[in-house]
C-alpha positions as CSV (number, residue, x, y, z in Angstrom):
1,X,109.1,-39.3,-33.8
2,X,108.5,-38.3,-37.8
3,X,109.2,-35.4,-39.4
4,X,106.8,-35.5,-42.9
5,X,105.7,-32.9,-45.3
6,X,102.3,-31.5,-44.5
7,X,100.1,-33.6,-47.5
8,X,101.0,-36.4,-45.6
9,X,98.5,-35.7,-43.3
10,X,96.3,-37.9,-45.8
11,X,97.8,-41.3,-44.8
12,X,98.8,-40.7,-41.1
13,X,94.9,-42.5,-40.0
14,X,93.1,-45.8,-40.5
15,X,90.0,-46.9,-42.0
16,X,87.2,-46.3,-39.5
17,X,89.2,-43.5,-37.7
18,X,87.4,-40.5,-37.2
19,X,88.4,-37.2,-37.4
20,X,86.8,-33.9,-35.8
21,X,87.3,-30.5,-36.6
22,X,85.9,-27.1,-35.7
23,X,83.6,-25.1,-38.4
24,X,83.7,-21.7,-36.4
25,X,84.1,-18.6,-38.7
26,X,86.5,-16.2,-37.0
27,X,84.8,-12.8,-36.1
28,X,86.2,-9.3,-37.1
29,X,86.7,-8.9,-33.3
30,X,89.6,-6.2,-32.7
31,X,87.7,-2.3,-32.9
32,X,89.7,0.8,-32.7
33,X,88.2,3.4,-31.4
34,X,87.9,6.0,-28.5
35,X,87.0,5.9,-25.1
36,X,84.7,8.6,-24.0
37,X,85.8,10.2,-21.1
38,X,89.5,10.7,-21.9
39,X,89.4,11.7,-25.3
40,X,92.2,8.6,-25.8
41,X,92.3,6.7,-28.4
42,X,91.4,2.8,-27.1
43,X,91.6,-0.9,-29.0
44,X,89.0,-3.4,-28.0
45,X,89.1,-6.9,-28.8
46,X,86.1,-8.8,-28.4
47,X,87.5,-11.9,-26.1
48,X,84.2,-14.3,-24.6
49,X,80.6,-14.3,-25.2
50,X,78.0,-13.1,-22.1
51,X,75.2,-15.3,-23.9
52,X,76.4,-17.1,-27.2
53,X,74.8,-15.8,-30.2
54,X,73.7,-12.3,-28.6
55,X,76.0,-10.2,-30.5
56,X,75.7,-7.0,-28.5
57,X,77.1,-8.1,-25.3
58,X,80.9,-9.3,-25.4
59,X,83.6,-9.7,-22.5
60,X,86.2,-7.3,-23.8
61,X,90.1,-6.6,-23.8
62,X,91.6,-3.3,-24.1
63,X,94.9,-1.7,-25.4
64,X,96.2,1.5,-25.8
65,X,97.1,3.5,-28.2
66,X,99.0,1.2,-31.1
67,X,98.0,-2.0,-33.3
68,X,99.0,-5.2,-34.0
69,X,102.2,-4.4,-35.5
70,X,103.6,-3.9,-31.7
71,X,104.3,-7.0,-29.4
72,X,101.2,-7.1,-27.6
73,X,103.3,-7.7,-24.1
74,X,104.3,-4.1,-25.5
75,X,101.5,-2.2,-26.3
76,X,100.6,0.7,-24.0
77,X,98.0,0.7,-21.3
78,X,94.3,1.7,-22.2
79,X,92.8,4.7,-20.7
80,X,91.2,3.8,-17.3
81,X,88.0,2.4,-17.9
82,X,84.8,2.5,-15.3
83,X,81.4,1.6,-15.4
84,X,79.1,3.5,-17.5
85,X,82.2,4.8,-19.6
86,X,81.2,5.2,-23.6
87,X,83.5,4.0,-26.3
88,X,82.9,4.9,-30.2
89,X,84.1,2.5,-32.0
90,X,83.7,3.4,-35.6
91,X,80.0,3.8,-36.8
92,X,79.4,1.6,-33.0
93,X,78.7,2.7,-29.3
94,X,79.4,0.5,-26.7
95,X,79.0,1.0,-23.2
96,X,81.3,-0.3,-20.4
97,X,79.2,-2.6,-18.1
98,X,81.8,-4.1,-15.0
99,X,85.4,-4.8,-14.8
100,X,86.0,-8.6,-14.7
101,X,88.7,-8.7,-11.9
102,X,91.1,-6.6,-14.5
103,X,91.5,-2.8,-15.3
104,X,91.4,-4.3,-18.7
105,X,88.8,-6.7,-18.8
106,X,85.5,-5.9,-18.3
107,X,82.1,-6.9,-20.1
108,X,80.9,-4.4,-22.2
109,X,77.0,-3.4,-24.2
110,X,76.9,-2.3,-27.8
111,X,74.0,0.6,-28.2
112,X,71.5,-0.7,-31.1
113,X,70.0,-4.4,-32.0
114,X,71.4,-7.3,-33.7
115,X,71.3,-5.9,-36.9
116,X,72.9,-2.9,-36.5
117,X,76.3,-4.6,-34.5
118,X,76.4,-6.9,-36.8
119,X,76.7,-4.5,-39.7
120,X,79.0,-2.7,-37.6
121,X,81.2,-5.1,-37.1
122,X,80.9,-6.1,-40.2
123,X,82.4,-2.6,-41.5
124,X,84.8,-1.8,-38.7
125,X,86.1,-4.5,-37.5
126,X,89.4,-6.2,-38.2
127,X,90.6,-9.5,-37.5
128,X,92.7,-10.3,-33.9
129,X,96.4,-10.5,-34.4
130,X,99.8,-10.4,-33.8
131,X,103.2,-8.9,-34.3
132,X,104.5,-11.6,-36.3
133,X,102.2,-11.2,-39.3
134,X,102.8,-7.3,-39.9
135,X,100.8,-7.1,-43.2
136,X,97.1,-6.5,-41.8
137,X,95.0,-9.7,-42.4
138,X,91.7,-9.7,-44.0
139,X,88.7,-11.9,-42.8
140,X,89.3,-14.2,-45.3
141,X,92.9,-15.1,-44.3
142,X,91.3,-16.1,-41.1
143,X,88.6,-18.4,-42.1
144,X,89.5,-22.0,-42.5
145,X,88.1,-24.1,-45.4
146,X,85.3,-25.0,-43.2
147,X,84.6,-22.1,-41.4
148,X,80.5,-21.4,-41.3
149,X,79.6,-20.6,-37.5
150,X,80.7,-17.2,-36.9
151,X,81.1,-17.5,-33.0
152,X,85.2,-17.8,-33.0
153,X,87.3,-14.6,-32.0
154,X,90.5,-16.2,-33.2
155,X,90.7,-18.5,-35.8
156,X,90.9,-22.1,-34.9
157,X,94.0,-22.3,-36.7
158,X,94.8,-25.9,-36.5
159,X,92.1,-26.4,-39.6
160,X,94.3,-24.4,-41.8
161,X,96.5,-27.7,-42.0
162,X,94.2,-29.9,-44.5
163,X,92.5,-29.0,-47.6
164,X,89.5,-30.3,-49.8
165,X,92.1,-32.8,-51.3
166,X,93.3,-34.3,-47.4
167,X,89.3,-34.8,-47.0
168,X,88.5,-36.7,-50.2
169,X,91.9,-38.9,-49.7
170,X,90.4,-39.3,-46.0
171,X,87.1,-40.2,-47.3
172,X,88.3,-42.5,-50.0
173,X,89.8,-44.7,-47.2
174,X,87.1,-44.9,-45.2
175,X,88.1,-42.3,-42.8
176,X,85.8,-40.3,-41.1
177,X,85.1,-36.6,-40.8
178,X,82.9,-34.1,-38.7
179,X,82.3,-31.0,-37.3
180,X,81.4,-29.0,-34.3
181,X,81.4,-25.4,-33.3
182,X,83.6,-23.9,-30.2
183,X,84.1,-20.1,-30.0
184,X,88.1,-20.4,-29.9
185,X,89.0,-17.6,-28.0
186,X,92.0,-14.8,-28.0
187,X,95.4,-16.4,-27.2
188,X,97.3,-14.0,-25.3
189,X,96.6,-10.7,-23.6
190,X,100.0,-9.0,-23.4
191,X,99.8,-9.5,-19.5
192,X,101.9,-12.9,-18.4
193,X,99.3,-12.7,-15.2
194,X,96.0,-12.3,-17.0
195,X,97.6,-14.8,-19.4
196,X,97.0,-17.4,-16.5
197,X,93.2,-17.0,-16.9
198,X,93.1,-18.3,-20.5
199,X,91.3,-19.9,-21.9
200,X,88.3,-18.1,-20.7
201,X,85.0,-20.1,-21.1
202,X,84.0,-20.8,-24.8
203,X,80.5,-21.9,-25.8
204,X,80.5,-24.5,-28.1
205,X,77.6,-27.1,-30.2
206,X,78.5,-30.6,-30.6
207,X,75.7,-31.3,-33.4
208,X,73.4,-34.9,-33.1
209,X,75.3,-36.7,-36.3
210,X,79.0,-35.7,-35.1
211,X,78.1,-36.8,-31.3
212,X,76.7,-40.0,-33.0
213,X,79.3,-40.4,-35.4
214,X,82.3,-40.3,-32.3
215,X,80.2,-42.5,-30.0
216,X,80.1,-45.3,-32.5
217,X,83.6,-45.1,-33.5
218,X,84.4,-45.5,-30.1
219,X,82.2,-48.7,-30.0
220,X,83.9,-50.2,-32.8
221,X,87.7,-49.2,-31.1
222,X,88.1,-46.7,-33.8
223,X,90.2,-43.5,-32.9
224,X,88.8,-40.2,-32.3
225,X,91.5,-37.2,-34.0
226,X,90.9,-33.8,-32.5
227,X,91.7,-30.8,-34.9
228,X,93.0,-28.5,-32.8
229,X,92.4,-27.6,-28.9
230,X,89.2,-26.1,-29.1
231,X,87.7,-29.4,-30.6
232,X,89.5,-31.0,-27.3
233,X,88.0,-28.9,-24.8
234,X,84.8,-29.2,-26.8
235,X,84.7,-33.1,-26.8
236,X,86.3,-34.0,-23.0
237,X,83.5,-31.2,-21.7
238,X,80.5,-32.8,-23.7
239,X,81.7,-36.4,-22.4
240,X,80.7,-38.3,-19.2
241,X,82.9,-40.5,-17.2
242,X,82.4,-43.3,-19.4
243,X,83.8,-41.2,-22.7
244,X,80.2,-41.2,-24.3
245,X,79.4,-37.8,-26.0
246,X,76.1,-35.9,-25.5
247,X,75.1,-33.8,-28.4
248,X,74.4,-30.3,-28.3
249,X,75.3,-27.1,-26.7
250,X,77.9,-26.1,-23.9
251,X,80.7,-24.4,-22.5
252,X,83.9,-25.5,-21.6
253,X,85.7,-24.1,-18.4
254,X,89.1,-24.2,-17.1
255,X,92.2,-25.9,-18.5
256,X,93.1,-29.3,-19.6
257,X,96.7,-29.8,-17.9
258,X,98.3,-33.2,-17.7
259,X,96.5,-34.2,-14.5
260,X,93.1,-34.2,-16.5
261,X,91.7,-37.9,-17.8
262,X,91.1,-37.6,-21.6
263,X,87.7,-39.7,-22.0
264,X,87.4,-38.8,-26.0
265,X,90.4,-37.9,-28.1
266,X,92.7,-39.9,-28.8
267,X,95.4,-37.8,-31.0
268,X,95.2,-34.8,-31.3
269,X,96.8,-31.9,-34.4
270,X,97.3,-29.2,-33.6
271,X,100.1,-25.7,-34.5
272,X,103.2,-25.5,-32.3
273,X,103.2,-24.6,-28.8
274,X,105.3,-23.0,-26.3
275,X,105.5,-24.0,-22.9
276,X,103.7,-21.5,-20.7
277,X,100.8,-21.0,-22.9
278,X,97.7,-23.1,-22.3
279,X,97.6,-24.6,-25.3
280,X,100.9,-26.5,-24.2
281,X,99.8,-27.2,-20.8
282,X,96.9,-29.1,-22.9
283,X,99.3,-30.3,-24.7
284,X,100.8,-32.2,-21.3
285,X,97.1,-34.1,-21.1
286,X,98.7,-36.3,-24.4
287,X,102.6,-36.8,-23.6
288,X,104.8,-36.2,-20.5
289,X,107.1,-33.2,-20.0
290,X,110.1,-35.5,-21.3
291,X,108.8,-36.2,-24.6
292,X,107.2,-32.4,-25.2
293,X,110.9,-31.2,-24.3
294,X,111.9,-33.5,-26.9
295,X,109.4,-32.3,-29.2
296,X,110.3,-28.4,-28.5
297,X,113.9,-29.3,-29.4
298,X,113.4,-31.1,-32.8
299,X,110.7,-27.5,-33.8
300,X,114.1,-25.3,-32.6
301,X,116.4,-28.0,-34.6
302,X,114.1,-27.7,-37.6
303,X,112.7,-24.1,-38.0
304,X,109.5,-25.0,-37.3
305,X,107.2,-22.0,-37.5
306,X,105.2,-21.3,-34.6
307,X,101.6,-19.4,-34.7
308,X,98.5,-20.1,-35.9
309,X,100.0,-19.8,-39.9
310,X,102.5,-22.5,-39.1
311,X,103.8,-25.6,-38.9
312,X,101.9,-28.7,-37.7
313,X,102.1,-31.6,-35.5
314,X,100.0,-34.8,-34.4
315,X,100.7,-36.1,-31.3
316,X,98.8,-39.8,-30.4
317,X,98.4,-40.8,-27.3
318,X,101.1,-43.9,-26.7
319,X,102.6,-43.8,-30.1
320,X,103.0,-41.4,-33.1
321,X,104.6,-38.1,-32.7
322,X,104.6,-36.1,-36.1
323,X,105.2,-33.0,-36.9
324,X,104.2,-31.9,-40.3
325,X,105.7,-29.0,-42.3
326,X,104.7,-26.6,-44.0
327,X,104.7,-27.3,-48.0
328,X,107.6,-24.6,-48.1
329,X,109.6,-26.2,-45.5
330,X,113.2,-27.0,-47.5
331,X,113.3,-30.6,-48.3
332,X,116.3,-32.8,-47.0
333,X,117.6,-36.2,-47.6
334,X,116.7,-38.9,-44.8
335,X,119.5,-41.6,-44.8
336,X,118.3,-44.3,-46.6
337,X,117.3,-42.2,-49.6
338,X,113.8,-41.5,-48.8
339,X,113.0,-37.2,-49.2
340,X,111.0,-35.4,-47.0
341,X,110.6,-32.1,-45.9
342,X,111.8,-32.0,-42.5
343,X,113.3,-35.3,-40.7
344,X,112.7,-38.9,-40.2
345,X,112.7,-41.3,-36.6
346,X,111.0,-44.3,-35.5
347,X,108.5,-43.6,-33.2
348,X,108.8,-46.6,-31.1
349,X,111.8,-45.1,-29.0
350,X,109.2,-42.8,-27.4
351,X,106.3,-44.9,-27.2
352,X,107.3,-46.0,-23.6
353,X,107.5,-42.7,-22.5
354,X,103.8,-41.3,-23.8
355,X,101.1,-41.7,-21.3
């Protein structure tokens, strides 16, 4: 295990290593509003697409009365929902189509065309987020340096980690980059039981040059590094048995837990996870429970910042374990006079225990 400074990110791969990340623009999917037949004052976030790209039918979440600034395992109930029900949501109507096994989930119809959810979306809406960022967030602060596709409903926040810099360093030794799109989705609901059915599905489009770009790579024995979870899902769901990637569009069901064969990706970056949360679970797919305990303790050891504006780490599948700071993460001396921000161990002692 390494503890390094986030910039060196740059060195950590080889020449002819390739490295995939997700281009999806983050959508201003939470909407305050009102729900019809109470009078109440209702929050819906936007959570999964019905049919990608048709912006005026969403599965939706709802909260009560409240915003961000509450613990979302705290916020107060929504009013009862039922099909039919109308909710003004800012200059938008949306109409309540069926509950999806949840008082609080349930697929829902904006009134109008394309154009005019769009705009209203556009002028209402606010970005998905959490109690630990109090200040509200504009789109902007969401949007990685890549983000293009708006089909994401949460940012996918491992891209926040490398810059145009990281890309020109990767390009300079012959490391390569693409892109695909995957609708990351919401990452918690408030509800510990509805918590068990994320991820929900998320459409994604592998396009013809990345699909080509991986396959070849993995001719030539080259690694494949996954920005992020949603690149994972995307990749192991496009692939067949024999880890070859079909371009094009899909969705990706269900979770990746440690039982599940990884056909693509070989290491994977991605923001710090706690057990419980799928994210870990996937997480469990690249290292044993032994060596993610280990991992959990160095973050609590450490101050590593959790959440989607955190800290970093790579994990590689039978070797390298690194998380990487943040660039304000205090630097301390490693024994031996090298400086880093963070800490400093040879990765060999766990390569024996990595799957």
């Amino acid at each position: 295990m390494r503890h390094l400074p986030r910039p060196a990110l740059a060195s950590l791969f080889s020449p002819g290593d390739l490295v995939i990340a997700n281009h999806a623009a983050t959508l201003p999917a939470s909407l305050q509003g009102i729900h019809g037949p109470s009078g109440e004052p209702i929050e819906v976030r936007l959570a999964g697409w019905v049919s990608i790209r048709d912006p005026t039918r969403f599965v939706a979440l709802a909260f009560g009365v409240g915003d961000h600034r509450t613990r979302t395992e705290d916020r107060m109930l929504p009013p009862s929902v039922a099909p039919g029900d109308r909710l003004t949501l800012g200059p938008l109507v949306a109409i309540v189509e069926r509950p999806l096994g949840d008082p609080r989930l349930f697929r829902l119809r904006f009134v109008g065309d394309r154009a005019t959810v769009l705009a209203g979306l556009a002028r209402h809406g606010r970005p998905i987020q959490y109690a630990h960022v109090p200040e509200p967030l504009a789109l902007r602060d969401v949007w990685t340096r890549i983000a293009a596709d708006p089909i994401a409903f949460e940012p996918p926040s491992a891209g926040f980690a490398f810059d145009w810099h990281t890309q020109a360093v990767w390009r300079q030794r012959g490391i390569g980059f693409a892109t695909l799109a995957h609708a990351a989705g919401i990452s918690s609901t408030g509800d510990p039981v509805l918590d068990q059915r994320l991820p929900f599905d998320e459409p994604y489009r592998i396009p013809k040059p990345t699909a080509a770009a991986i396959n070849r790579a993995k001719s030539n024995g080259r690694r494949i590094i996954a920005i992020g979870t949603t690149v994972v899902r995307a990749l192991e769901s496009a692939a067949n048995a024999h880890g070859s990637v079909r371009a094009g569009d899909g969705v990706a069901r269900g979770r990746i837990l440690r039982e599940t064969p990884l056909r693509v990706v070989d290491a994977i970056l991605t923001g710090v996870h706690h057990r419980g949360e799928s994210h870990f679970e996937l997480l469990r797919a690249f290292a044993n429970d032994a060596l993610l305990d280990q991992i959990s303790t160095a973050f609590d050891q450490h101050g590593y910042r959790p959440h989607e504006f955190g800290d970093s780490m790579l994990i590689e599948r039978g070797c390298r374990i690194a998380p990487l700071p943040t660039a304000d993460q205090p630097t301390i001396s490693i024994p031996g006079g090298n400086q880093f921000k963070g800490a400093a161990t040879d990765c060999s002692e766990t390569q024996e225990t990595t799957p």
